[in-house]
VEXMI-158920 format. One record per residue: residue number from 1; residue in one letter; x, y, z of N, C-alpha, C, CB in turn. Coordinates in steps of 0.02 Angstrom, whole numbers, plus 50000, padded with zeros to 5 digits. Glycine has a CB too. Layout:
VEXMI-158920
[NUM,"A",[X,Y,Z],[X,Y,Z],[X,Y,Z],[X,Y,Z]]
...
This chain:
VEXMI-158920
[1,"X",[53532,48139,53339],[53467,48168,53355],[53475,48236,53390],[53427,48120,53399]]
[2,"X",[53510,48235,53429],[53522,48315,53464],[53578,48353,53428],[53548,48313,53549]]
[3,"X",[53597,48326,53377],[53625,48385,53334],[53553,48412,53298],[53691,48356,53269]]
[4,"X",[53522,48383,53275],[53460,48386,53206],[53428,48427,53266],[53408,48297,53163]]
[5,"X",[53395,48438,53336],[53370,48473,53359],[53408,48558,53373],[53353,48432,53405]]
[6,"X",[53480,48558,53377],[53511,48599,53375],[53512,48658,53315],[53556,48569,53385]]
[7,"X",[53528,48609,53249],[53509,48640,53183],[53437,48672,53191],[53509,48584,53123]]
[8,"X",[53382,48625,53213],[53319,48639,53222],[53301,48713,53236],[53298,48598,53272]]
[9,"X",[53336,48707,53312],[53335,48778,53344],[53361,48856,53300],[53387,48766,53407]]
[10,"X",[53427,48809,53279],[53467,48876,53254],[53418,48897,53193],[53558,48861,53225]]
[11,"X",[53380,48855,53157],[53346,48878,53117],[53282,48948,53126],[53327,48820,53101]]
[12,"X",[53257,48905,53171],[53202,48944,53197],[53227,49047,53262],[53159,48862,53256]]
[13,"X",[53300,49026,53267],[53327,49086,53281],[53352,49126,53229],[53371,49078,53321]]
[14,"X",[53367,49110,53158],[53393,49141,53099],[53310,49163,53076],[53446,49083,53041]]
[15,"X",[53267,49128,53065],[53194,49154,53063],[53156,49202,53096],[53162,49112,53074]]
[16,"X",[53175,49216,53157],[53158,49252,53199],[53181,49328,53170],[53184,49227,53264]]
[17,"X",[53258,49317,53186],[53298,49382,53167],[53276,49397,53086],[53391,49369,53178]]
[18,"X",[53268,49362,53039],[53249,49407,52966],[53191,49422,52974],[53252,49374,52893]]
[19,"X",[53144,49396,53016],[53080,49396,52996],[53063,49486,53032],[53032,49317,53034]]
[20,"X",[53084,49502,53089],[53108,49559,53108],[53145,49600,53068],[53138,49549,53154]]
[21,"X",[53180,49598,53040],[53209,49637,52989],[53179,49659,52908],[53267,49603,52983]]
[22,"X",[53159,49603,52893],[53094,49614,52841],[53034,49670,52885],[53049,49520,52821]]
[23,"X",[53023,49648,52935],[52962,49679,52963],[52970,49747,52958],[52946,49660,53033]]
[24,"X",[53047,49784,52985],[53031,49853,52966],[53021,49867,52895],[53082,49897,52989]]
[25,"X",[53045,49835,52849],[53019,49889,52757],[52958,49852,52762],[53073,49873,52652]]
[26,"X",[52934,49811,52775],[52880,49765,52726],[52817,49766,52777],[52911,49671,52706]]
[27,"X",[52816,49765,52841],[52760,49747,52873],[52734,49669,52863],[52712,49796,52851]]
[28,"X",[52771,49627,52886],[52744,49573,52880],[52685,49561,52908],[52780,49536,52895]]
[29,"X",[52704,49576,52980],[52673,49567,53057],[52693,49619,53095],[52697,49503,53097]]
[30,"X",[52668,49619,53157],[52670,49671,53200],[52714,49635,53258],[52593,49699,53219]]
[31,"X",[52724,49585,53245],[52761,49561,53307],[52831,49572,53357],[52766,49512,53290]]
[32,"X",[52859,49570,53394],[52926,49586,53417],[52922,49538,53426],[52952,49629,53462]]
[33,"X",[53004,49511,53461],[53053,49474,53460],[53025,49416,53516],[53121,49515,53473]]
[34,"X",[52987,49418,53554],[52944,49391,53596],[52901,49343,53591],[52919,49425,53612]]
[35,"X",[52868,49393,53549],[52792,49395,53481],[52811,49323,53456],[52797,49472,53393]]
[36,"X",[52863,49336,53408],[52893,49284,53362],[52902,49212,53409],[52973,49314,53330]]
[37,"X",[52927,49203,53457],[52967,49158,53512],[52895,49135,53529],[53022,49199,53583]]
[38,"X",[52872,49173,53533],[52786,49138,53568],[52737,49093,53514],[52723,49218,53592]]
[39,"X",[52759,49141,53454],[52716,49101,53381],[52755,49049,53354],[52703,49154,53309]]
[40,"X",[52837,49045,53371],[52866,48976,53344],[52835,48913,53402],[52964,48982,53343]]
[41,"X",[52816,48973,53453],[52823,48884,53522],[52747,48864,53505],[52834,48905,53651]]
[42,"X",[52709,48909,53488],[52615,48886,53466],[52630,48838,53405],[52550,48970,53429]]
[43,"X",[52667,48851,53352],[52670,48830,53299],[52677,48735,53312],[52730,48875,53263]]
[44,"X",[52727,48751,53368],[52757,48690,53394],[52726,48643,53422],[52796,48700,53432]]
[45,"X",[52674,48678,53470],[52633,48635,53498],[52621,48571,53498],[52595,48648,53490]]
[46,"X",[52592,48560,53431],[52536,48517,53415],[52598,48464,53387],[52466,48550,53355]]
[47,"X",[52662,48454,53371],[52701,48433,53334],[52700,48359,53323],[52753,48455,53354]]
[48,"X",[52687,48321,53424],[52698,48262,53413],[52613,48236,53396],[52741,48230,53477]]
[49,"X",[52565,48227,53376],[52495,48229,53355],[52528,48209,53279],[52444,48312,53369]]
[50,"X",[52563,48262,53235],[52568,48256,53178],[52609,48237,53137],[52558,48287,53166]]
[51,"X",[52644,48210,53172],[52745,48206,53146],[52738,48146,53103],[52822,48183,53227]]
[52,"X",[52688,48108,53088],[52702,48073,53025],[52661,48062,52959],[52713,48018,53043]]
[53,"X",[52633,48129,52959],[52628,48133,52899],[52681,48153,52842],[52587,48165,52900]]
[54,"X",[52663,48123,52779],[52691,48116,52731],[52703,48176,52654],[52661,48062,52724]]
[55,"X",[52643,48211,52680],[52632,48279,52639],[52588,48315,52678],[52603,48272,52564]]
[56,"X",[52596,48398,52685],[52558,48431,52700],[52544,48476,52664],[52565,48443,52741]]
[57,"X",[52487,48531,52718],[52480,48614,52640],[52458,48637,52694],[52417,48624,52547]]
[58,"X",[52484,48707,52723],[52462,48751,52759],[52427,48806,52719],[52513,48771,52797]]
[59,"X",[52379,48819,52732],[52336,48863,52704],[52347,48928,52747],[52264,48833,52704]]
[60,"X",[52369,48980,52700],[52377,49050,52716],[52428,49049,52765],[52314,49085,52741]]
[61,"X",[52499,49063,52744],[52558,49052,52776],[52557,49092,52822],[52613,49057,52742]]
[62,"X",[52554,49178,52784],[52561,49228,52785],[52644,49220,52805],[52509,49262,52824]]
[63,"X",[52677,49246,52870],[52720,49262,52873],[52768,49171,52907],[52709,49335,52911]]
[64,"X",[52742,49122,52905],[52771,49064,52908],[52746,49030,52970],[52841,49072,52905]]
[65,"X",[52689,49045,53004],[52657,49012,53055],[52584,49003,53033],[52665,49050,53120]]
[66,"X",[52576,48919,53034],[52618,48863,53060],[52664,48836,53007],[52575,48805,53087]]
[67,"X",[52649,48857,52949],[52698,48811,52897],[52755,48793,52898],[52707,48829,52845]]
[68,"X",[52788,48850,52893],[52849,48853,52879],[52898,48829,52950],[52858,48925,52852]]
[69,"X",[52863,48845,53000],[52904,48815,53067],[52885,48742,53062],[52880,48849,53148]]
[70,"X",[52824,48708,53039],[52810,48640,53055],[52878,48601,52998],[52714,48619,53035]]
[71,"X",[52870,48632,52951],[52910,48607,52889],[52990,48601,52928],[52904,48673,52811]]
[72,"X",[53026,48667,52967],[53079,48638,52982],[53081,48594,53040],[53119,48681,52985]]
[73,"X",[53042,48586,53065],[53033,48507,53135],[53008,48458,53084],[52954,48514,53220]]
[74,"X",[53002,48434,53014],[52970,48394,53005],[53008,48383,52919],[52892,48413,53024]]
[75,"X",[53068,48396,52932],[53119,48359,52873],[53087,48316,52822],[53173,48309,52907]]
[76,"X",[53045,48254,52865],[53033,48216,52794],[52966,48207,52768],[53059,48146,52796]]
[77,"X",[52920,48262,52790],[52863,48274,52761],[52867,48341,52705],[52814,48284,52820]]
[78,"X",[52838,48331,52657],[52838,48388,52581],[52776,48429,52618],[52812,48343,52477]]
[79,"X",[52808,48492,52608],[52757,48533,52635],[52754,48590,52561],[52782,48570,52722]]
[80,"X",[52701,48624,52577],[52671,48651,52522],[52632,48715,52559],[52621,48594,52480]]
[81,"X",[52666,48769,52567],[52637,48825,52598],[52601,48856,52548],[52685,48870,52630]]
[82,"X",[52531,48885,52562],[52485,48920,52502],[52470,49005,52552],[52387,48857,52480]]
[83,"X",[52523,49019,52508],[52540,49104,52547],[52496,49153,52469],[52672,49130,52558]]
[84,"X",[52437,49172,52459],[52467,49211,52380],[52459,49310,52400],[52388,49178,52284]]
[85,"X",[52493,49330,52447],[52512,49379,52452],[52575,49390,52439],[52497,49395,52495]]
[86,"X",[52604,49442,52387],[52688,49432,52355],[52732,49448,52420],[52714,49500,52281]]
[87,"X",[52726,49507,52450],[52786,49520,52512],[52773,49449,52538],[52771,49593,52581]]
[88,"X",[52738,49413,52566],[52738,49355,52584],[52741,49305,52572],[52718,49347,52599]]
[89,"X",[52762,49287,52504],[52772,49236,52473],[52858,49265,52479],[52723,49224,52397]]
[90,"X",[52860,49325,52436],[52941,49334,52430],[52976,49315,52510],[52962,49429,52405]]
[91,"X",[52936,49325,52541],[52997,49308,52612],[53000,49237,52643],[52977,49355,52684]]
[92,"X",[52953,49217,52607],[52954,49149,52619],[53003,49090,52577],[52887,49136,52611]]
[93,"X",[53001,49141,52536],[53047,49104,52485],[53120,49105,52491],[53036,49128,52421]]
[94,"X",[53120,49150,52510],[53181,49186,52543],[53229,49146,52609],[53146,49256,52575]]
[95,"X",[53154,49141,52655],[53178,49079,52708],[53195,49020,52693],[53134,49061,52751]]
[96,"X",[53158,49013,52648],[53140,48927,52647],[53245,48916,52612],[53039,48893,52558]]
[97,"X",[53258,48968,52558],[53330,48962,52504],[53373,48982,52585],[53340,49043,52410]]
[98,"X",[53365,49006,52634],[53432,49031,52693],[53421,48980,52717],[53433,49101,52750]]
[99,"X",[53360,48920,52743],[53348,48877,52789],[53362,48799,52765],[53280,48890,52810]]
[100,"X",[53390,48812,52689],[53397,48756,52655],[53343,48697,52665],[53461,48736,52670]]
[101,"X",[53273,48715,52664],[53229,48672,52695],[53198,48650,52607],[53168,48715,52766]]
[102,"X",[53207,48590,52595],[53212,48558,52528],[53150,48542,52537],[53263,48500,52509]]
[103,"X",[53110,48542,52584],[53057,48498,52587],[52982,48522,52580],[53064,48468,52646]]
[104,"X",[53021,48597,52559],[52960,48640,52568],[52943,48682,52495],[52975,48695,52634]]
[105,"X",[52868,48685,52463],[52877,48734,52395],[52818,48784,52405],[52868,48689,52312]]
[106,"X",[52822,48840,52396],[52770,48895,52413],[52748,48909,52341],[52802,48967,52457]]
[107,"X",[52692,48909,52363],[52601,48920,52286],[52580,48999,52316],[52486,48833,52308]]
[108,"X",[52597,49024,52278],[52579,49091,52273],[52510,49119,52232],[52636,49118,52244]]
[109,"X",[52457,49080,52275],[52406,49066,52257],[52358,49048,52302],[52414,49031,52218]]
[110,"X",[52299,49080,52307],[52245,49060,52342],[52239,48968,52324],[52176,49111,52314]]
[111,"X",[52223,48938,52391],[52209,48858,52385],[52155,48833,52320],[52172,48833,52462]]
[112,"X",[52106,48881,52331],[52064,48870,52269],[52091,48858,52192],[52026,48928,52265]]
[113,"X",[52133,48912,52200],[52157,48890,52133],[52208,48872,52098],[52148,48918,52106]]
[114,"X",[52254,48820,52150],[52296,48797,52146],[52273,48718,52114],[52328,48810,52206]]
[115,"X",[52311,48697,52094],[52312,48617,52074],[52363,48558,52121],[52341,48616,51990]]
[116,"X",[52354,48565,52170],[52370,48555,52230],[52375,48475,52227],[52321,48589,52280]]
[117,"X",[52398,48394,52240],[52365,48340,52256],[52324,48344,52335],[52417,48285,52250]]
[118,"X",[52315,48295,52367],[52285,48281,52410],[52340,48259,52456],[52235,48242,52392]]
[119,"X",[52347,48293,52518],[52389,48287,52563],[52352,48245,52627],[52414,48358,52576]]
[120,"X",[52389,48201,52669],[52389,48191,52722],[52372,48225,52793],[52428,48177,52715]]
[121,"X",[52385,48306,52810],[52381,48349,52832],[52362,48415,52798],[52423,48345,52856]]
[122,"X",[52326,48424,52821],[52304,48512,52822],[52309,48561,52864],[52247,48524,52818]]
[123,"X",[52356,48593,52875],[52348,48653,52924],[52339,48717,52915],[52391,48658,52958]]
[124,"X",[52322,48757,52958],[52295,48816,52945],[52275,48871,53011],[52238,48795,52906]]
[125,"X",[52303,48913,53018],[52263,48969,53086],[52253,49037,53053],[52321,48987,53168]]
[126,"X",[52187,49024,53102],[52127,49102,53092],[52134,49100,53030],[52145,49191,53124]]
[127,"X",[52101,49052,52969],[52102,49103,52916],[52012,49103,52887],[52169,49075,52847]]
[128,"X",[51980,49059,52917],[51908,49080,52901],[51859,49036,52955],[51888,49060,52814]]
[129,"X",[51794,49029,52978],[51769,48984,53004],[51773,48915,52974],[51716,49003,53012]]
[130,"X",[51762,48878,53030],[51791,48801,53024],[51751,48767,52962],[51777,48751,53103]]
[131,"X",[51678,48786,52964],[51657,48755,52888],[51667,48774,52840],[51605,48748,52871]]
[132,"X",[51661,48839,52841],[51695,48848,52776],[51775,48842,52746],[51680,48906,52766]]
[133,"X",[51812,48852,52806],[51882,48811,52797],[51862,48742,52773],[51928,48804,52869]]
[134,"X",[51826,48707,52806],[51812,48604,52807],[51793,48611,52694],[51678,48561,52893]]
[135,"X",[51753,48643,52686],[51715,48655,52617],[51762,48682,52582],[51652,48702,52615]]
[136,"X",[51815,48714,52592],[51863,48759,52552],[51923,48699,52522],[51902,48829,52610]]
[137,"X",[51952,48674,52592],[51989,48604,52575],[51976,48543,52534],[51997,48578,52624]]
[138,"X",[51915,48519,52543],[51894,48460,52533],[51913,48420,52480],[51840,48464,52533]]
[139,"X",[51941,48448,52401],[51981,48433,52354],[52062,48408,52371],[51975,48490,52316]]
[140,"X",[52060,48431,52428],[52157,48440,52457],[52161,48373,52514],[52181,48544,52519]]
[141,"X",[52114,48372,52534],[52134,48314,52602],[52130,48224,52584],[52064,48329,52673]]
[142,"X",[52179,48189,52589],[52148,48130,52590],[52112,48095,52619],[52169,48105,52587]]
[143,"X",[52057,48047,52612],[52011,48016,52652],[52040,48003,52715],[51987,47958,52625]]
[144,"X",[52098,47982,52748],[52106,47946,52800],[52163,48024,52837],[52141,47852,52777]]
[145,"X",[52143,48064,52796],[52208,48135,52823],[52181,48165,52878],[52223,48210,52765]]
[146,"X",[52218,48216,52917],[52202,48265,52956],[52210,48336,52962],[52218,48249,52994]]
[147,"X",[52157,48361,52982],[52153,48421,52975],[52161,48467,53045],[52093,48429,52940]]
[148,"X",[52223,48514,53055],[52247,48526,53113],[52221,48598,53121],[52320,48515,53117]]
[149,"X",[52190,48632,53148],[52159,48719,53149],[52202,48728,53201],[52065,48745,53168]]
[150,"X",[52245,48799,53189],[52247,48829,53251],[52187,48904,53273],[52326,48849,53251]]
[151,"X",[52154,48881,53308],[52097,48915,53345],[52095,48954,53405],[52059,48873,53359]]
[152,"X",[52047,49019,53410],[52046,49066,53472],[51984,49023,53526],[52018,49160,53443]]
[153,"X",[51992,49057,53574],[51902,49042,53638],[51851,49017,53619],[51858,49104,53667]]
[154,"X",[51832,49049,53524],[51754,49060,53505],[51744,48989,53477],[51735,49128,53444]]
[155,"X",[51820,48922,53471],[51796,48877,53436],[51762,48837,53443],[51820,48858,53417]]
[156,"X",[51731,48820,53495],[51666,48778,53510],[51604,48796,53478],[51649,48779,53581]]
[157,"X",[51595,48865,53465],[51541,48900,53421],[51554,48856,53362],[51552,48987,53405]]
[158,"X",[51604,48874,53325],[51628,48839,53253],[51611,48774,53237],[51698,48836,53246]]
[159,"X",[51606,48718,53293],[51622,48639,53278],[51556,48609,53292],[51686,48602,53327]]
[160,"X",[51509,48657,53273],[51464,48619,53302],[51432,48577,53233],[51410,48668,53347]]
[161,"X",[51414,48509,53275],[51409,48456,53222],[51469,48430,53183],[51367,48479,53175]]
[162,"X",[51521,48453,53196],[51578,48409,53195],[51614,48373,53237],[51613,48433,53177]]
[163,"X",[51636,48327,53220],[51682,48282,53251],[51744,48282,53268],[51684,48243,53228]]
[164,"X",[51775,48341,53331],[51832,48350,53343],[51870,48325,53393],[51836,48398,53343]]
[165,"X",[51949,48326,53400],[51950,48347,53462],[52008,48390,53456],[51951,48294,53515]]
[166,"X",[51997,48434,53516],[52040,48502,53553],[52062,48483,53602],[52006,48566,53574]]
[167,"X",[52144,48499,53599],[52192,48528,53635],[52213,48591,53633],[52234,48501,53629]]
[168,"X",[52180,48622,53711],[52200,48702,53732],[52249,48711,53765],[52156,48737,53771]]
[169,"X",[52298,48732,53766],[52359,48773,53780],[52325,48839,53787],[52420,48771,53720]]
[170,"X",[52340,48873,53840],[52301,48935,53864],[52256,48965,53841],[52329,48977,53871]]
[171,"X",[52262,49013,53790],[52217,49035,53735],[52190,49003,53666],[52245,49085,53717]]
[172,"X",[52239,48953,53652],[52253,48923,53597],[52217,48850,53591],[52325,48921,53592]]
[173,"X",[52169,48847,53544],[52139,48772,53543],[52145,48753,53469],[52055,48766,53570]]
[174,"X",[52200,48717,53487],[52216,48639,53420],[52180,48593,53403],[52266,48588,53431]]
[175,"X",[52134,48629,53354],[52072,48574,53333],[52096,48521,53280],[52003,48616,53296]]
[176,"X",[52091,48464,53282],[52098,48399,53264],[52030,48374,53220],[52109,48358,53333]]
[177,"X",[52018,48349,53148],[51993,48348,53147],[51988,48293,53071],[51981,48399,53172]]
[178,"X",[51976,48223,53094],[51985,48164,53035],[51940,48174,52980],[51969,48087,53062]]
[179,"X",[51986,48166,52936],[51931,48177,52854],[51871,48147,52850],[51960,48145,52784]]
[180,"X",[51891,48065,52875],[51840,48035,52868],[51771,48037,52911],[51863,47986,52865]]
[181,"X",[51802,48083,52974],[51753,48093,53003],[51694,48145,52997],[51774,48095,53046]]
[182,"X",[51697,48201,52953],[51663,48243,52923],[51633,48221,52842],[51707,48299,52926]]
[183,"X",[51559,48276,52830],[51541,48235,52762],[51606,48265,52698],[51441,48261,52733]]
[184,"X",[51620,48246,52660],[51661,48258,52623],[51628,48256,52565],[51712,48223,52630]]
């Protein structure tokens, strides 16, 4: 077990350093070396909440947060990152072949129009308001799945009339949110 956390780590430090190095030709992100260290530990957060699901799909990778970090803490769940910007798909692809992470396949494709099954988990940060994220998925989630947002301050605006719950870490609120508990 504390080797597999070791690998863990070293992973997420080989990620760091390309993802920086891509950043000067490509502009992934704007982030420094900090930046990155702060978005793997957000990514992380929420980890033990979700650690047994069986398939996931992060919606809008972009540059691998939360996907691609949940995917290497989470070996035996199939993850399915839906990145469809090319610099960002190519670097993801890129990681995923250096990180030997088998568990993971990137859709270079908006969620809509992917042919996706129905996953267990859904995750996703900042990529649209919460209903229309909840309405965008709804083909992708299974009845009894969860849906994990990573969210800014304004998300209490968002949930209204839904059935959540949030965990805030400073700025950061990890909205939780059961399939079955929304209309589907």
């Amino acid at each position: 077990m504390e080797n597999e956390r070791k690998e863990t780590k070293d992973k997420y430090k080989i990620f760091a350093d390309e993802l920086l190095k891509w950043n000067k030709t490509h502009k992934l992100t704007n982030y420094n070396k900090e930046d990155i260290l702060n978005q793997i530990n957000d990514s992380l957060y929420p980890l033990e909440y979700i650690k047994d699901a069986k398939s996931a799909i992060d919606v809008g990778t972009g540059a691998g947060f939360p996907g691609l970090i949940l995917a290497a803490a989470m070996p035996n769940t199939k993850w399915y990152l839906v990145e469809p910007l090319k610099k960002r798909y190519s670097f993801l692809n890129y990681i995923k072949m250096l990180l030997e992470l088998k568990n993971v396949e990137i859709i270079p494709e908006r969620i809509e129009n992917s042919n996706l099954e129905q996953a267990d988990l859904i995750t996703s940060r900042a990529v649209m308001k919460t209903r229309d994220f909840l309405d965008l998925i709804k083909p992708y989630i299974k009845n009894n799945g969860t849906i994990l947002l990573y969210k800014g301050s304004n998300v209490l605006d968002e949930l209204n009339g839904i059935n959540a719950k949030i965990i805030n870490n400073k700025n950061r609120n990890y909205v939780f949110i059961k399939a079955q508990q929304w209309e589907k």
